[in-house]
C-alpha positions in Angstrom: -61.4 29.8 92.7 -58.8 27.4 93.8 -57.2 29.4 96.2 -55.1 27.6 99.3 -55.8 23.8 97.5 -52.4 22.2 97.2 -51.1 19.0 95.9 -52.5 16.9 93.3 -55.9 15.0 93.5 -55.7 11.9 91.5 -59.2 12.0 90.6 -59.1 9.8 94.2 -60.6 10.5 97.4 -58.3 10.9 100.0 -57.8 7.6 101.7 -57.2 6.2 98.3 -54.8 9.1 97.1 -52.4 8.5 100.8 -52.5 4.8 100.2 -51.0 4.9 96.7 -48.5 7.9 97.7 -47.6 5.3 100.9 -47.5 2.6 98.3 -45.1 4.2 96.3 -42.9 5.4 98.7 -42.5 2.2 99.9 -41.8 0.5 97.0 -39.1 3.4 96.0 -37.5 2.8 99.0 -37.1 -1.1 98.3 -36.2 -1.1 94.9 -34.6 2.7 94.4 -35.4 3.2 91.4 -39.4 3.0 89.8 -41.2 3.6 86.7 -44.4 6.4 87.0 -46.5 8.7 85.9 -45.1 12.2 86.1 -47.5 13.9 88.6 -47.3 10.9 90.8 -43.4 10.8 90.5 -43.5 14.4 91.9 -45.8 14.0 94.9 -44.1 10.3 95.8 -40.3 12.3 95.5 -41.9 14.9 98.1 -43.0 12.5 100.6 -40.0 10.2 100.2 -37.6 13.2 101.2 -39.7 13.6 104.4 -39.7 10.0 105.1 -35.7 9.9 104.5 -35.2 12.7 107.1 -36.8 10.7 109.5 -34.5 8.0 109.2 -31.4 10.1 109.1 -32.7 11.5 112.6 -32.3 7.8 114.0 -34.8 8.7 117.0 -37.2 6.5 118.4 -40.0 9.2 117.7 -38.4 8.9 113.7 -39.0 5.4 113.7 -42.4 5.3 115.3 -43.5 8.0 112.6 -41.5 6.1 109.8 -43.0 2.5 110.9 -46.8 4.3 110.7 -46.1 5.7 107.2 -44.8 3.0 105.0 -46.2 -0.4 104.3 -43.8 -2.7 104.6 -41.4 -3.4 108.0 -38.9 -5.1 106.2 -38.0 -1.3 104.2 -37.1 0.3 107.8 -34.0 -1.1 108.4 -32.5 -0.3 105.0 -34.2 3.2 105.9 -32.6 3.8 108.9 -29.1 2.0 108.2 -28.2 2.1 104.8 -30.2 5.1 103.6 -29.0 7.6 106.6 -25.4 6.5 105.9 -25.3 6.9 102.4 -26.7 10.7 103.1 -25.8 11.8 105.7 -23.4 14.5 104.3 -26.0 15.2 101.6 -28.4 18.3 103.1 -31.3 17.6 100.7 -32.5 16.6 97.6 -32.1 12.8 98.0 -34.8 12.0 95.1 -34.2 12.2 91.3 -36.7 12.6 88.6 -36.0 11.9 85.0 -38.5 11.9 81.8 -39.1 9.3 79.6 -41.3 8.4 76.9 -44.7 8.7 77.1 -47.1 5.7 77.9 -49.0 3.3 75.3 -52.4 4.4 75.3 -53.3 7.9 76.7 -50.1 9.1 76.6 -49.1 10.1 79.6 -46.0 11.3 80.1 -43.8 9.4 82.5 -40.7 9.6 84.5 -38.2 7.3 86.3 -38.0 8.4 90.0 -34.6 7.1 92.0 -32.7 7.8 94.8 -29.7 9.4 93.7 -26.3 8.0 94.6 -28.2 4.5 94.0 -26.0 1.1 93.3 -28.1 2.0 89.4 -28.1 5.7 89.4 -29.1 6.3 85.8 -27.6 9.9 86.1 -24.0 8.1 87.4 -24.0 6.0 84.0 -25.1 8.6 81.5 -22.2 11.0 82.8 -20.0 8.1 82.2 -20.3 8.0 78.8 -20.6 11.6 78.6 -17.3 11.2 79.9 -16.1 8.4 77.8 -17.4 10.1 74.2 -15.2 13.5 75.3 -11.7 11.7 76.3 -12.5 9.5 73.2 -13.3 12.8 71.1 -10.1 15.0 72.8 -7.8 11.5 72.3 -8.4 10.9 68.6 -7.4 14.2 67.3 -3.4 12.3 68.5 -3.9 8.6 68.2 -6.1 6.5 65.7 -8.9 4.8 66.6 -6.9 1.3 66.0 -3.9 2.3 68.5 -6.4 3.3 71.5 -8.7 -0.1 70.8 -5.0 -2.1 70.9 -3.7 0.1 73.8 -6.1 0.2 76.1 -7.6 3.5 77.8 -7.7 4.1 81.2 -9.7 7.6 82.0 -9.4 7.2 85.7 -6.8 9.9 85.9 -8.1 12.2 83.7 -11.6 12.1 85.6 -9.2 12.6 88.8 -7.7 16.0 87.0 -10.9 16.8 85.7 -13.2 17.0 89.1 -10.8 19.7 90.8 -11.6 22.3 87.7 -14.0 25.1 87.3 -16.6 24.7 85.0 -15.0 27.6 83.1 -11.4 26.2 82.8 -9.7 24.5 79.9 -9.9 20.9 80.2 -10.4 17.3 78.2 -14.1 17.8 79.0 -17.1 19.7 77.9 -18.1 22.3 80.9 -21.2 20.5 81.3 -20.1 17.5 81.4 -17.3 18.2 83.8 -20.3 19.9 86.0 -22.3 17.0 85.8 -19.2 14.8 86.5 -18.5 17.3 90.0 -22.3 16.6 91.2 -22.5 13.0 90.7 -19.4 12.4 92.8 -19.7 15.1 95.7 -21.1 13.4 97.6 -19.8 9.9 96.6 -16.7 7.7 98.3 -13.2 7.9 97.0 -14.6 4.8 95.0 -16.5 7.0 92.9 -14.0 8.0 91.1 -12.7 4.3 90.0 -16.1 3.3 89.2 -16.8 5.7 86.7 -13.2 6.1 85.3 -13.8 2.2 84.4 -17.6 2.7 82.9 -16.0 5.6 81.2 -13.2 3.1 79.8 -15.8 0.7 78.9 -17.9 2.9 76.9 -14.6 4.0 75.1 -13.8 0.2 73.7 -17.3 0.0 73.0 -18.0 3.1 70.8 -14.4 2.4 69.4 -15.1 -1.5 68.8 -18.7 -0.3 67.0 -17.2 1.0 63.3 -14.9 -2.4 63.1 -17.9 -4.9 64.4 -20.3 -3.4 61.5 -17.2 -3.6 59.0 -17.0 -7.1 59.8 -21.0 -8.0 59.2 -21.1 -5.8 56.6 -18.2 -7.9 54.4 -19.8 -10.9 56.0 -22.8 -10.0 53.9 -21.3 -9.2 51.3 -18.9 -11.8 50.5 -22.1 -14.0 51.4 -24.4 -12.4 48.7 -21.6 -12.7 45.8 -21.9 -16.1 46.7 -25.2 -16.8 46.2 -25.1 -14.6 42.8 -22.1 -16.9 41.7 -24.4 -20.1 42.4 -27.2 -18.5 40.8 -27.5 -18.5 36.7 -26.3 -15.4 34.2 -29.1 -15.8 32.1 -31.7 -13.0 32.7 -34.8 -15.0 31.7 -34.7 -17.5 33.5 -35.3 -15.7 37.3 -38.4 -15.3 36.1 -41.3 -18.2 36.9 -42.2 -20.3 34.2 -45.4 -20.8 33.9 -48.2 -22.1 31.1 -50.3 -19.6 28.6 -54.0 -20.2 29.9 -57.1 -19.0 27.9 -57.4 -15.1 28.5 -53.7 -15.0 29.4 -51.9 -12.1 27.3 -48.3 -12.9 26.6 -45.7 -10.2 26.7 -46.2 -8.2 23.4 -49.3 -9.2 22.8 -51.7 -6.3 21.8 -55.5 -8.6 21.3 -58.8 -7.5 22.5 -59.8 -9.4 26.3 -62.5 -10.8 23.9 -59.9 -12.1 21.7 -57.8 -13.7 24.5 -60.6 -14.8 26.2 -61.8 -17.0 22.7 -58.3 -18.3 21.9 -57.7 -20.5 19.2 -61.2 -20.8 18.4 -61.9 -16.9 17.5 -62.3 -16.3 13.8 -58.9 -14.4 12.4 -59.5 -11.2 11.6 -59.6 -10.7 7.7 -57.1 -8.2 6.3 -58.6 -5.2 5.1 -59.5 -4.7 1.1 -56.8 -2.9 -1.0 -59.3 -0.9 -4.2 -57.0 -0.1 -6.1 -57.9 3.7 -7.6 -56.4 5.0 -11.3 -53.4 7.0 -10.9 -54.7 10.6 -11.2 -53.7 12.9 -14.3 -50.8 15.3 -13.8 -51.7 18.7 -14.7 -49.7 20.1 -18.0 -50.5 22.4 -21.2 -52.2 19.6 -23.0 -54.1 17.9 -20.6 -55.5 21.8 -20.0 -56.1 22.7 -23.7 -56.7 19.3 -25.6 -56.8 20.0 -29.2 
């Protein structure tokens, strides 16, 4: 019975398993944002947390214990300056884990692990556009699509009126998307709020500027095929190949035998068939009956 066995084994021993748990630590913590398997994403977001806690302690015992863990010296500084700034209101929960498709070949289901509040928090852009689609949704029931794409729209105040709401109250925005919208920038700068009033903007012009860009192509196409019909020729027959009758070839309409076909021009005509020609048979009347 597996009773008091924690964690995930990797099918590794257990040098092998802390290496690649050290590895991936380390390289979450230089590029803050990586690309896994899900099991591994969960163990790696475990130990990362740890490893962050560390550095927000800023001791020398923290950095002794954070220099022995990770694998590469050039990761602690960022660890102990940037990282333990960025959360040092936050009280936990500095790792993110999102699904994605599964991998080529076995299948696996993976995950992108990140650092939230990271200068490419996936999380921070989707809510964007969340944001985006529901001003653009809420705007268009006033104003046609052609008068906001001229105009301009600027969502930065609305996301401004939006954050101070309940999830519950009557707004421009969905309730999850206004909650979503509240935990992204918590624990953000004052900044925040620019940043994704102007990806919200920017999502706007784009789904806006979508219908009119495939209007365009799509007339493009097809003012370019009536031009090629034009060029082309109104007679029907003549977009099909040309091409010589060959021995065994059967034209259209032509009902002959393969044997026939095959033979061509040098198989005996078939002779019509005789016509006997039989007497016209007696009608039936009183004298033909009783002949005197």
């Amino acid at each position: 019975m597996k009773h008091g066995v924690a964690f995930r084994k990797f099918s590794r021993t257990s040098s092998h398993r802390n290496l690649m748990l050290r590895n991936l630590v380390t390289a979450l913590f230089e590029h803050e944002q990586i690309r896994t398997t899900l099991p591994k994403a969960k163990d790696t977001a475990r130990l990362a947390e740890k490893i962050i806690t560390l550095g927000k302690r800023g001791t020398e015992s923290a950095y002794k214990r954070a220099q022995a863990f990770v694998l590469k010296p050039a990761v602690l500084p960022k660890l102990f300056g940037t990282f333990s700034k960025r959360y040092a209101k936050r009280p936990g929960g500095y790792t993110r884990i999102h699904r994605i498709d599964n991998r080529t070949g076995d299948n696996a289901p993976m995950a992108l692990l990140e650092l939230v509040d990271n200068p490419r928090d996936f999380k921070f852009e989707m809510t964007a556009r969340a944001v985006g689609r529901d001003l653009l949704t809420d705007q268009l029931r006033q104003k046609s699509p052609r008068t906001m794409l001229n105009s301009g729209v600027d969502a930065t105040e609305s996301i401004t009126k939006e954050v101070k709401l309940a999830a519950r109250d009557k707004g421009e925005l969905r309730p999850s998307t206004r909650i979503n919208l509240q935990k992204v920038v918590k624990y953000r700068t004052n900044s925040a709020l620019k940043e994704i009033g102007k990806k919200a903007s920017t999502w706007i012009e784009t789904l806006l500027a979508i219908p009119l860009q495939q209007k365009r192509m799509q007339m493009a196409t097809d003012a370019s095929a009536d031009a090629k019909n034009k060029a082309k020729t109104s007679n029907y027959v003549e977009k099909f190949p040309k091409a010589t009758i060959r021995s065994g070839a059967a034209v259209p309409g032509d009902v002959r035998s393969a044997v026939r076909l095959a033979q061509g021009a040098i198989a005996r005509p078939r002779r019509p068939p005789r016509s006997i020609s039989l007497p016209s048979p007696t009608p039936y009347n009183s004298q033909t009956l009783h002949p005197q």
